[in-house]
MIMARPA-556851 format. One record per residue (C-alpha): chain; residue in one letter; x, y negated, z. Coordinates in Angstrom, 3 decimals. Example, Ala and Ser with C-alpha at 12.3 -4.5 7.8 and 13.67 -1.06 7.14 Angstrom:
 chaine residu        X        Y        Z
      A      a   12.300    4.500    7.800
      A      s   13.670    1.060    7.140
This chain:
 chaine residu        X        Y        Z
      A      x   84.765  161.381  -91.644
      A      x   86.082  159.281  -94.572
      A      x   82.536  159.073  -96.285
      A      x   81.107  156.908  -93.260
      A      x   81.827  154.041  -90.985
      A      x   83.531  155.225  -87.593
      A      x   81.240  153.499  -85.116
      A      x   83.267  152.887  -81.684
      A      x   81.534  150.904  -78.915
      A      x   82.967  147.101  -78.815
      A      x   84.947  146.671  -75.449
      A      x   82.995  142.960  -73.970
      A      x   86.138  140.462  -74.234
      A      x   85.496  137.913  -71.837
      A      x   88.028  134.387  -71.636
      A      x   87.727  132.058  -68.175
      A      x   87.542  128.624  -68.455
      A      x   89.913  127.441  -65.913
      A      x   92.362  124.834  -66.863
      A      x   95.175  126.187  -64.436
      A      x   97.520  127.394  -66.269
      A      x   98.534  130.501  -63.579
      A      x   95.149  130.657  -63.714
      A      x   94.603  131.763  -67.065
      A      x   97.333  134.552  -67.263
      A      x   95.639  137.943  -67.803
      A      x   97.095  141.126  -66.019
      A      x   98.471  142.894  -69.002
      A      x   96.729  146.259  -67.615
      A      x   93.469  144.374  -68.065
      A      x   91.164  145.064  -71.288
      A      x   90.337  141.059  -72.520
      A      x   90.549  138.952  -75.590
      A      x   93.888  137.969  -74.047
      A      x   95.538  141.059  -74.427
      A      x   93.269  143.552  -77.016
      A      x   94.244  141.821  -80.217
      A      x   97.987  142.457  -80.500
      A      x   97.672  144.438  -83.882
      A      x   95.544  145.310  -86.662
      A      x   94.195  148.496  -85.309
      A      x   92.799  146.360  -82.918
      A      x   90.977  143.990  -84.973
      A      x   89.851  147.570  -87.653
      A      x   88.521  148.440  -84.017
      A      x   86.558  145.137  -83.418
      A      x   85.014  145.103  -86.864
      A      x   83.848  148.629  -86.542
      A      x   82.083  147.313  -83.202
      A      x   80.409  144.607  -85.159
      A      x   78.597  147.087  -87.251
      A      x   77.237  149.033  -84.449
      A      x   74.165  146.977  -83.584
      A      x   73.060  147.150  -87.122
      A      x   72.000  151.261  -86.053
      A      x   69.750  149.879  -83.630
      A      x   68.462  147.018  -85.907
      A      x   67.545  149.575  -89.124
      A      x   66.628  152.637  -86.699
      A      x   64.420  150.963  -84.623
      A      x   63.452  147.338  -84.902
      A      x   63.320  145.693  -88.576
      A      x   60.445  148.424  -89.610
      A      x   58.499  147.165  -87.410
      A      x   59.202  143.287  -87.941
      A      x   59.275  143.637  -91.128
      A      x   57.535  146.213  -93.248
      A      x   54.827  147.427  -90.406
      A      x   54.107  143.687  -90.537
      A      x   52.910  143.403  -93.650
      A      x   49.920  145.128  -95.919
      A      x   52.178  148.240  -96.994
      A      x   51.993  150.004  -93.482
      A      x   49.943  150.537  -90.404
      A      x   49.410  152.446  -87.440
      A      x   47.672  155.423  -86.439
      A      x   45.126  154.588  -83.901
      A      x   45.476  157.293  -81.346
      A      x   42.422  156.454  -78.887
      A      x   43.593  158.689  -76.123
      A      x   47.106  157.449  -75.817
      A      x   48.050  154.782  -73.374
      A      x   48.643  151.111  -74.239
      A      x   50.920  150.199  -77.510
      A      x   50.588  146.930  -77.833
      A      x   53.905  145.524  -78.606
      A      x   53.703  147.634  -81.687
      A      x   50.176  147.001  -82.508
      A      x   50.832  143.439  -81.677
      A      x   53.071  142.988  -84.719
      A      x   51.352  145.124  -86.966
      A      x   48.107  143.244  -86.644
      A      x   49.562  139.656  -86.354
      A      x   48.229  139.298  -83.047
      A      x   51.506  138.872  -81.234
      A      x   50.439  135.862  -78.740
      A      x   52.842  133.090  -78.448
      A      x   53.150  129.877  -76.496
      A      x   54.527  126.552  -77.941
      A      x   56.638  128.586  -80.036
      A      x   58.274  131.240  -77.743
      A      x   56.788  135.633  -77.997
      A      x   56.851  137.733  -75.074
      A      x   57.279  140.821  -77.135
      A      x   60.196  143.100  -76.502
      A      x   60.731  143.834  -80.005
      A      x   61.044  140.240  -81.201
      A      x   63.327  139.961  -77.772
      A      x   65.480  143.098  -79.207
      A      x   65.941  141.767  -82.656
      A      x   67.033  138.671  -81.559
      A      x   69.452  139.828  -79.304
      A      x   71.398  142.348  -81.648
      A      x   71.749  139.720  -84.304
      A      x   73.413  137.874  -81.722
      A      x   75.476  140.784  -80.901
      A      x   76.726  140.777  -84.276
      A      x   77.711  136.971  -84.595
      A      x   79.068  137.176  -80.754
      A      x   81.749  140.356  -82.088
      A      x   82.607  138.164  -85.376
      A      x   82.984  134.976  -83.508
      A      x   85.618  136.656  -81.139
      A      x   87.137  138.239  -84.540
      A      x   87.768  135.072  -86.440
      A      x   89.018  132.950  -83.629
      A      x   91.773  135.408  -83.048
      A      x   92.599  137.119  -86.439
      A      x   94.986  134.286  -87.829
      A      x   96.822  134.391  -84.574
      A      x   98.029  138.101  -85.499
      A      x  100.616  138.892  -88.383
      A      x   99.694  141.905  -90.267
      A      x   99.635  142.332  -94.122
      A      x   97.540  139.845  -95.930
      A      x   95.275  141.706  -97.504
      A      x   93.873  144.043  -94.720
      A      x   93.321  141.165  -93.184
      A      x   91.722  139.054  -95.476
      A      x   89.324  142.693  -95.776
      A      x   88.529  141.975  -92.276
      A      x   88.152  138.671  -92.385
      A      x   85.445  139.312  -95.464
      A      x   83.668  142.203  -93.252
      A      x   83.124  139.586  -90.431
      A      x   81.970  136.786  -92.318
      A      x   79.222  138.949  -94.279
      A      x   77.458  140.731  -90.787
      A      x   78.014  136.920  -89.558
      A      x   75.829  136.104  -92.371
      A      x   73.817  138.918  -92.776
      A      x   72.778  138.241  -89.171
      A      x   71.860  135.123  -89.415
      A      x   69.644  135.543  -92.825
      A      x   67.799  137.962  -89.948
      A      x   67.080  135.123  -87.632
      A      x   66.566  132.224  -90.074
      A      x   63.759  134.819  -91.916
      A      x   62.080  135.674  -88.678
      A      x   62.527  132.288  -86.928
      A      x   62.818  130.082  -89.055
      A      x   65.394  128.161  -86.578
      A      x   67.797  129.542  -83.936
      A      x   70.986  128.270  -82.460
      A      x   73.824  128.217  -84.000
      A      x   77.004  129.908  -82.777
      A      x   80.436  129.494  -84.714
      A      x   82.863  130.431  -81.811
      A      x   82.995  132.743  -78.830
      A      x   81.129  131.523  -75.947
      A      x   83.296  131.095  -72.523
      A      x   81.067  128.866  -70.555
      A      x   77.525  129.391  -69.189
      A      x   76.980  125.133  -71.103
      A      x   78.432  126.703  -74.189
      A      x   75.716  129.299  -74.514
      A      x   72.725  126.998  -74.645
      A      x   73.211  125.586  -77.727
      A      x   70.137  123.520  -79.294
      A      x   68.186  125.016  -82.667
      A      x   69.007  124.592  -86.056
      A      x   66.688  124.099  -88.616
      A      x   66.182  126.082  -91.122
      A      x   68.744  124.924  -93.724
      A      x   71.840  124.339  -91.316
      A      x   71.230  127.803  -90.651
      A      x   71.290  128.493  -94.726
      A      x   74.514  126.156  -95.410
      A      x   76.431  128.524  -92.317
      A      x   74.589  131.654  -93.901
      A      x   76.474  130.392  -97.339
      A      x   79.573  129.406  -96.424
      A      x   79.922  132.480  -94.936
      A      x   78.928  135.049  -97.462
      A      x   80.933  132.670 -100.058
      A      x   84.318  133.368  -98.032
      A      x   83.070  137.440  -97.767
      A      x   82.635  137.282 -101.650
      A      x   86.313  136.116 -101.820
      A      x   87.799  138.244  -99.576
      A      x   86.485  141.574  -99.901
      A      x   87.139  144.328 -102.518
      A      x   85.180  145.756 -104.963
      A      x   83.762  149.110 -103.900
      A      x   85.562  152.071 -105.634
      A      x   88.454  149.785 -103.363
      A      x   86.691  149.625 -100.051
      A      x   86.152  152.189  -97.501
      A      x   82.927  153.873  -98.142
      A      x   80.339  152.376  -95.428
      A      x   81.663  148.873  -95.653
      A      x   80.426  146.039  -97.248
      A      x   82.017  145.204 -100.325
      A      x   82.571  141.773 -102.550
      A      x   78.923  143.870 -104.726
      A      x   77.366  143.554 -101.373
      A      x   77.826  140.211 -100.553
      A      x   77.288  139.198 -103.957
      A      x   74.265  140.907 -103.117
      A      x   73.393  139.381 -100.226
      A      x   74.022  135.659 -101.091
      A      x   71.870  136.347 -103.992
      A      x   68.913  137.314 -101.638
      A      x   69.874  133.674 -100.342
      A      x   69.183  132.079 -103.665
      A      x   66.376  133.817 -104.264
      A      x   64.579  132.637 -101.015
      A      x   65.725  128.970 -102.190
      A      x   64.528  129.229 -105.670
      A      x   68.185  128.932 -106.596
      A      x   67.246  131.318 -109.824
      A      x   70.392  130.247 -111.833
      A      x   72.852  131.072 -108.841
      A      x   71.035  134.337 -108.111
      A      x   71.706  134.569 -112.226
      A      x   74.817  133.903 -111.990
      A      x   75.806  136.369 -108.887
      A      x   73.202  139.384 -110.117
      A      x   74.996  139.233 -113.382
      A      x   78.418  139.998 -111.975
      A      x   77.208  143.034 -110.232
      A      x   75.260  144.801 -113.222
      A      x   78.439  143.580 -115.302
      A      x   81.009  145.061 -112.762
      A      x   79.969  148.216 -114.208
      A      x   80.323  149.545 -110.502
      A      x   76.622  150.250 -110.075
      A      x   74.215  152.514 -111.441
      A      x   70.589  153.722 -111.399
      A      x   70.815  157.819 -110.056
      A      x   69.076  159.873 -112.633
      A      x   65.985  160.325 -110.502
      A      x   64.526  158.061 -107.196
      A      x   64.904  161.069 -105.133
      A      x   68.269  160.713 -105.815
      A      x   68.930  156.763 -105.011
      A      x   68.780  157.771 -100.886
      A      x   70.355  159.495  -98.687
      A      x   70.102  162.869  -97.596
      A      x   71.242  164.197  -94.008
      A      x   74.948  164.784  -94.473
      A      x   75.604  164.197  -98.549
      A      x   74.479  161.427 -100.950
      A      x   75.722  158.637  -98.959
      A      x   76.773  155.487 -100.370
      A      x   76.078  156.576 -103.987
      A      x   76.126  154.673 -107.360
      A      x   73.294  153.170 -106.810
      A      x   73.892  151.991 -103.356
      A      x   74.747  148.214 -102.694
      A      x   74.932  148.707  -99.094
      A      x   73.433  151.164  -96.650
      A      x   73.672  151.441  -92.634
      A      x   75.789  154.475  -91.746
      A      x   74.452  157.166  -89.486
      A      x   75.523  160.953  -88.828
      A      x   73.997  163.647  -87.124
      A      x   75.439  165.026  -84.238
      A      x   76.067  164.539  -80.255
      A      x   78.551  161.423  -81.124
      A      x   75.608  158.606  -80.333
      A      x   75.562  158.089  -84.105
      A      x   72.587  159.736  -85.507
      A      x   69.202  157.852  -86.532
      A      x   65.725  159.372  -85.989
      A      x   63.610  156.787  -87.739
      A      x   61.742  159.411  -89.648
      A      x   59.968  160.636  -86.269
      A      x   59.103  157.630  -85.669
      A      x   57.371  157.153  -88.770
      A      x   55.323  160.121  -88.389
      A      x   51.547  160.038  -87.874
      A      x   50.615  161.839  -84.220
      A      x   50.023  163.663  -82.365
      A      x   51.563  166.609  -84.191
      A      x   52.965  170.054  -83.053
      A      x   56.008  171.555  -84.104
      A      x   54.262  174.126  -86.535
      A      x   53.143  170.900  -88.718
      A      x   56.628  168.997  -88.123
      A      x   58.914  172.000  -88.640
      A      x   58.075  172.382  -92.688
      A      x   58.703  168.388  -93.083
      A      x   62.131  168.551  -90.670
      A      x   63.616  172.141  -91.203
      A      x   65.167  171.554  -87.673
      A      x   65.508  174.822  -85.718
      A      x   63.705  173.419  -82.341
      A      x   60.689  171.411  -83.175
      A      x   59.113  169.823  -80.383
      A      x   55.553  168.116  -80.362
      A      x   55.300  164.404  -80.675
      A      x   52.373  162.286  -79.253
      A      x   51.085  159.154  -78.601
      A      x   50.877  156.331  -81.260
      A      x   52.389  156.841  -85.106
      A      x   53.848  154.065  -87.037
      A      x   54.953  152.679  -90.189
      A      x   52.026  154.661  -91.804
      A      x   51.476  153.797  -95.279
      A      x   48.424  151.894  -96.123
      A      x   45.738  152.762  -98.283
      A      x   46.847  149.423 -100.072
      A      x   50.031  150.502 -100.448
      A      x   49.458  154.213 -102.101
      A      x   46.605  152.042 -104.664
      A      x   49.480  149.990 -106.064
      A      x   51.236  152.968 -107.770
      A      x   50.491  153.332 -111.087
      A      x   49.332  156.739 -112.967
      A      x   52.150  158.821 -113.692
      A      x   54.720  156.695 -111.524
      A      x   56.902  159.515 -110.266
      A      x   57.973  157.459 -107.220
      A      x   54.453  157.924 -105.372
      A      x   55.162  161.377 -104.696
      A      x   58.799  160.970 -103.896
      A      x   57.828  158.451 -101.656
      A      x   54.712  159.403  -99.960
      A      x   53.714  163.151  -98.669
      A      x   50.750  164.406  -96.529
      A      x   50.659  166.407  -93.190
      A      x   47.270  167.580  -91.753
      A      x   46.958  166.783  -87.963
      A      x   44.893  169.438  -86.182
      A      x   45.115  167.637  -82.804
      A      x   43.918  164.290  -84.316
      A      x   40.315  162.798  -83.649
      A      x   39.436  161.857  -86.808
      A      x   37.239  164.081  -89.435
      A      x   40.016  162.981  -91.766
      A      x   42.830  165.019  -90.087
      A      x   45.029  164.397  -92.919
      A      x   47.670  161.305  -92.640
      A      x   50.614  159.968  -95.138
      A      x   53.975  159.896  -94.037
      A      x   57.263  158.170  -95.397
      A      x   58.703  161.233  -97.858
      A      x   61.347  159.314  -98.813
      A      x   63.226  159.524  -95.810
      A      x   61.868  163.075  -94.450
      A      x   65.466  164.744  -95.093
      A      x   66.152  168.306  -93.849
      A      x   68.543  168.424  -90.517
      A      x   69.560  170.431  -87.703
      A      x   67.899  169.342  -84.360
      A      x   64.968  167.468  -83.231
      A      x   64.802  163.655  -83.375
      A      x   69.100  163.362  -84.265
      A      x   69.524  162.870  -88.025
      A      x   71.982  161.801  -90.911
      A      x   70.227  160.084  -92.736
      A      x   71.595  156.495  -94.056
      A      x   69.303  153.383  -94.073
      A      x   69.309  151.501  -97.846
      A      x   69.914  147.503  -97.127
      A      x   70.302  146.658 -101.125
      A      x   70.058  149.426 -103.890
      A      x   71.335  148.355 -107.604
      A      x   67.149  148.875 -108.750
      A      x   66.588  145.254 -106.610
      A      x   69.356  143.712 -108.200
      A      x   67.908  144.218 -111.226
      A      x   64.759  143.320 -110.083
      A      x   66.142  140.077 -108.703
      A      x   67.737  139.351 -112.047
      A      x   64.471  140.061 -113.462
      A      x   62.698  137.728 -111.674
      A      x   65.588  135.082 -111.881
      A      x   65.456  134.812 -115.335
      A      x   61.556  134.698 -115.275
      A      x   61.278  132.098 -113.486
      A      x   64.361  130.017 -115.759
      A      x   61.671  130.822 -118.967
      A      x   63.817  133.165 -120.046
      A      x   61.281  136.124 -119.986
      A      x   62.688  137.997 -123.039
      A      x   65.898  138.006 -121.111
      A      x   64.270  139.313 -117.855
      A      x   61.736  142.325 -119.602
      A      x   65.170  145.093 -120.155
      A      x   65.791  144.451 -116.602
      A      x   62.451  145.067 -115.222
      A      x   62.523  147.967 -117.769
      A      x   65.350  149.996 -116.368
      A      x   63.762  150.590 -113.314
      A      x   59.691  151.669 -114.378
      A      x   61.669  153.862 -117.363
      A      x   62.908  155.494 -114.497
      A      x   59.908  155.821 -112.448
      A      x   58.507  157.645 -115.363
      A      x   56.110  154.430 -116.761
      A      x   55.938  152.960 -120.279
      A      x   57.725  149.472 -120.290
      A      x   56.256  146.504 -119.267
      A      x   53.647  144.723 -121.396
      A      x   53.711  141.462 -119.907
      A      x   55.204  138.664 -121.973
      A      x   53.989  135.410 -120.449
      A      x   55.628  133.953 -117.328
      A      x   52.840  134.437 -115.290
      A      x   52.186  137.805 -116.270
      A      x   55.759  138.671 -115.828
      A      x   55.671  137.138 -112.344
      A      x   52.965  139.362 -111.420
      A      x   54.445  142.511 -113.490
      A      x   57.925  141.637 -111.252
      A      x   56.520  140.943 -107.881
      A      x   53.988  144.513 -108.155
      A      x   57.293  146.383 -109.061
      A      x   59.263  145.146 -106.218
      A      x   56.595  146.165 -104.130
      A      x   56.499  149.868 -105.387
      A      x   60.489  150.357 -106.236
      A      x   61.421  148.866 -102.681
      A      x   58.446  150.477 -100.561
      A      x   59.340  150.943  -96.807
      A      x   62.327  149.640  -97.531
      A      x   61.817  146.505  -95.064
      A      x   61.345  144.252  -98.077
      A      x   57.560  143.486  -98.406
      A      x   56.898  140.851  -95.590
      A      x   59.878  139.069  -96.876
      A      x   58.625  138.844 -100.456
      A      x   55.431  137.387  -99.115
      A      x   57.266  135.257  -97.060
      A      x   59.570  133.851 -100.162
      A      x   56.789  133.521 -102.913
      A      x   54.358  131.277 -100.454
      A      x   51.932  134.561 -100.872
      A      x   51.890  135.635  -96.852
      A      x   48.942  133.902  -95.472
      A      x   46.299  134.754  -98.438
      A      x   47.767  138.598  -98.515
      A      x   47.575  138.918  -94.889
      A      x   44.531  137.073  -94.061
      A      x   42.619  139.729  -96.963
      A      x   44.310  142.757  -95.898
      A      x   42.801  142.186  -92.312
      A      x   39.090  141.797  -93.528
      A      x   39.812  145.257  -95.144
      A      x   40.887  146.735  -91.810
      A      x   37.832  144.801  -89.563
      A      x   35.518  145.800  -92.427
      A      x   36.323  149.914  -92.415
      A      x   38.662  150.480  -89.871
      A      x   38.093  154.792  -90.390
      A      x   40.302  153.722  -93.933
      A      x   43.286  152.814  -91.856
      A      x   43.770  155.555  -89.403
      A      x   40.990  154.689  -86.615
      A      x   38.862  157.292  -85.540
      A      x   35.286  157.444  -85.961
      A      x   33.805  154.374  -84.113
      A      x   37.032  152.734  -82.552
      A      x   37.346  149.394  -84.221
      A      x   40.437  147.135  -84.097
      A      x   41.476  145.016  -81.267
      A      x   39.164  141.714  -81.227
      A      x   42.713  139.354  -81.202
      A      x   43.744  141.468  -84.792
      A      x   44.680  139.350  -87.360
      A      x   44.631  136.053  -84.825
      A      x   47.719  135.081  -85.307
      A      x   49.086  135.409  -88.826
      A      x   52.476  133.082  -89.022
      A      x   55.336  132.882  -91.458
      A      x   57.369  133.193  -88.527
      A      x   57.823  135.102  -85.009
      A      x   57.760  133.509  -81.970
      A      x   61.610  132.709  -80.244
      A      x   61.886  134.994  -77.619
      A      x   60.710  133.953  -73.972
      A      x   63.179  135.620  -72.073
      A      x   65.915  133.481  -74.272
      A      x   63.721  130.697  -73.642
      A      x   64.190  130.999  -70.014
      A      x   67.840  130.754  -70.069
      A      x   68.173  127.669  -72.611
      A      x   66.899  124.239  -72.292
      A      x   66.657  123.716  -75.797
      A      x   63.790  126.429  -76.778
């Protein structure tokens, strides 16, 4: 399907590290490093496989690290259902750690398909040069690998905040342990690397659809500066996307994501993760788990349109938050393109009537296998970035069309904020509305030094009326909620237990 990425399972290349030279000779009927890249097809192949654990990453883990860790979702307390707290764990900052190091699976996860992707690239770019094909498929390749290499280690220096750092393939058990790096070695890798993706890889209406692009690195380094309070190199990047006159707002937000099988990788689409229904091990199913429970298959048919409904208990997640549905303003048409309502007859509270994530409730086939793609940048945050870069430069009068583009949009009147600080606020609030449950929330906090106050208020809320955020009547959060609210995750133990250096 020309429209999306063909995902193919990465073979696991292994090398020995014997210094025999006899030794060292691979059967040729044997699938290694030695003897897969002979050809480009081989290396198309390999870069295909370094997308894959980016499925896993969007479908099932960066919701949860992310934007259910932060004051724009919650849970649904289901009081009957067995233990969830991994899950809860993050979502109530209570995720208990020990000099530094989490026991929770999903931290473990995250971390270990980041590494995934920089392992697959590694192997890529110590090999690539070695094969002659034409120049500019390869330096395409070359441009793909160096942006995921990137792109997954923005991940782990965001959730971290240190992590070793890997630059060639690992073929010794001593090679593997490598100690941390702070947080800006990691950020002078992370921008090297997007630098050589920026000039390697084509524009989009030149690049396969479903691979990143020279926009989407662009994109991505500018995220970078923006962390770093590098506002005139953000500028300068941001700029050169809304100039390449390869991007553009869809007429409506409905319209900016994805549905099941169409709308992919649209106008306004920097970059999205590719996934297609079907029995091929490609589909996503994010929405179910974003759905408030336990609810039968006469309340989930209407929201799915699949033909075999089934009933889904225990625990739901990514909920949105009172908080988060107050922070629309009157008449902003994204609300209800965003957020819908189901009614829950099986639930214990009075209030049998939840939110749920519209936005990505797309009609499909079969239970739990959909289409839909996952946004990673959209042009609206570019122009939101540039907003807020040239805010924060003083040059406001600059920054307001920007910011207006996107709430003319939505349906509001433009902006009446003038002075930086009002602008800052004005910028920041749309951010949070344009970009909802879009994984970019906790990472905003994060970057403008605003985590610890947000969090620390949005968890008196919760301890003060926990019936306003899903509990039922009477069950009251966990006594550890809200114990543990850090800028950063714990490294994972079970990495810990194999390194000397954690």
């Amino acid at each position: 399907m020309k429209k999306t990425i063909i995902f193919l399972l990465l073979i696991t290349f292994t090398q020995t590290g014997c210094k025999d030279d006899f030794l060292n000779l691979v059967p040729a009927t044997a699938l290694s490093s030695a003897t897969f890249y002979t050809k480009e097809a081989d290396f198309d192949q390999a870069v295909n496989g370094a997308y894959v654990p980016l499925r896993d990453i969007f479908n099932s883990r960066s919701w949860l690290l992310s934007e259910m860790h932060s004051d724009n979702t919650y849970y649904a307390r289901n009081i009957l259902f067995g233990a969830t707290e991994q899950q809860e764990d993050l979502a109530d900052f209570a995720d208990p750690t020990n000099n530094g190091i989490s026991t929770n699976t999903h931290v473990l996860n995250q971390y270990r398909l980041d590494y995934q992707i920089i392992a697959r690239v590694n192997q890529i770019l110590a090999q690539i040069d070695d094969v002659d094909f034409d120049a500019s498929n390869k330096a395409n390749l070359k441009g793909q690998s160096h942006y995921l290499r990137g792109f997954a280690y923005f991940e782990l220096v965001r959730y971290f905040g240190k992590a070793p750092l890997h630059l060639t393939p690992v073929t010794d058990r001593q090679g593997a342990s490598l100690p941390l790096t702070e947080a800006d070695g990691l950020y002078t890798q992370i921008i090297a690397d997007v630098q050589a993706a920026i000039s390697s890889l084509p524009t989009k209406a030149n690049q396969e659809p479903g691979r990143v692009t020279k926009g989407a690195a662009q994109m991505l380094l500018a995220n970078v500066y923006m962390v770093q309070q590098n506002w005139s190199g953000a500028e300068t990047l941001l700029r050169e996307i809304v100039n390449s006159g390869e991007y553009q707002l869809m007429p409506t937000y409905e319209e900016a994501f994805s549905d099941n099988s169409s709308n992919k990788n649209n106008s306004e689409s920097i970059f999205e993760v590719q996934f297609l229904e079907g029995s091929a091990g490609l589909n996503g199913s994010f929405i179910y788990n974003f759905m408030p429970r336990p609810i039968s298959p006469t309340e989930l048919e209407p929201i799915m349109g699949t033909s075999n409904p089934q009933p889904i208990n225990g625990e739901g997640n990514n909920i949105p938050t009172p908080d988060m549905i107050a922070a629309y303003e009157d008449g902003d048409l994204r609300k209800d393109a965003s957020i819908d309502y189901v009614t829950l007859e099986g639930s214990l509270r009075s209030d049998q009537t939840y939110p749920y994530i519209k936005k990505y409730a797309k009609k499909h086939s079969l239970h739990g296998n959909t289409g839909t793609n996952w946004p990673v940048y959209r042009y609206s945050e570019a122009l939101l970035f540039l907003a807020e870069a040239l805010m924060e430069q003083n040059k406001s009068a600059e920054a307001i069309p920007f910011l207006n583009q996107v709430r003319t949009r939505a349906g509001l009147a433009t902006t009446t904020a003038t002075a930086q600080t009002d602008l800052r606020t004005a910028i920041h609030q749309e951010r949070r509305v344009e970009l909802a449950f879009e994984n970019k929330r906790w990472h905003d906090l994060v970057r403008t030094e605003k985590a610890i106050e947000t969090i620390t208020a949005y968890g008196n809320r919760i301890k003060a009326d926990p019936f306003s955020y899903y509990y039922p009547e009477g069950a009251q959060p966990r006594g550890n909620a809200f114990s543990n609210i850090s800028i950063y995750y714990g490294l994972p133990a079970a990495e810990s237990d194999l390194s000397p250096h954690f």
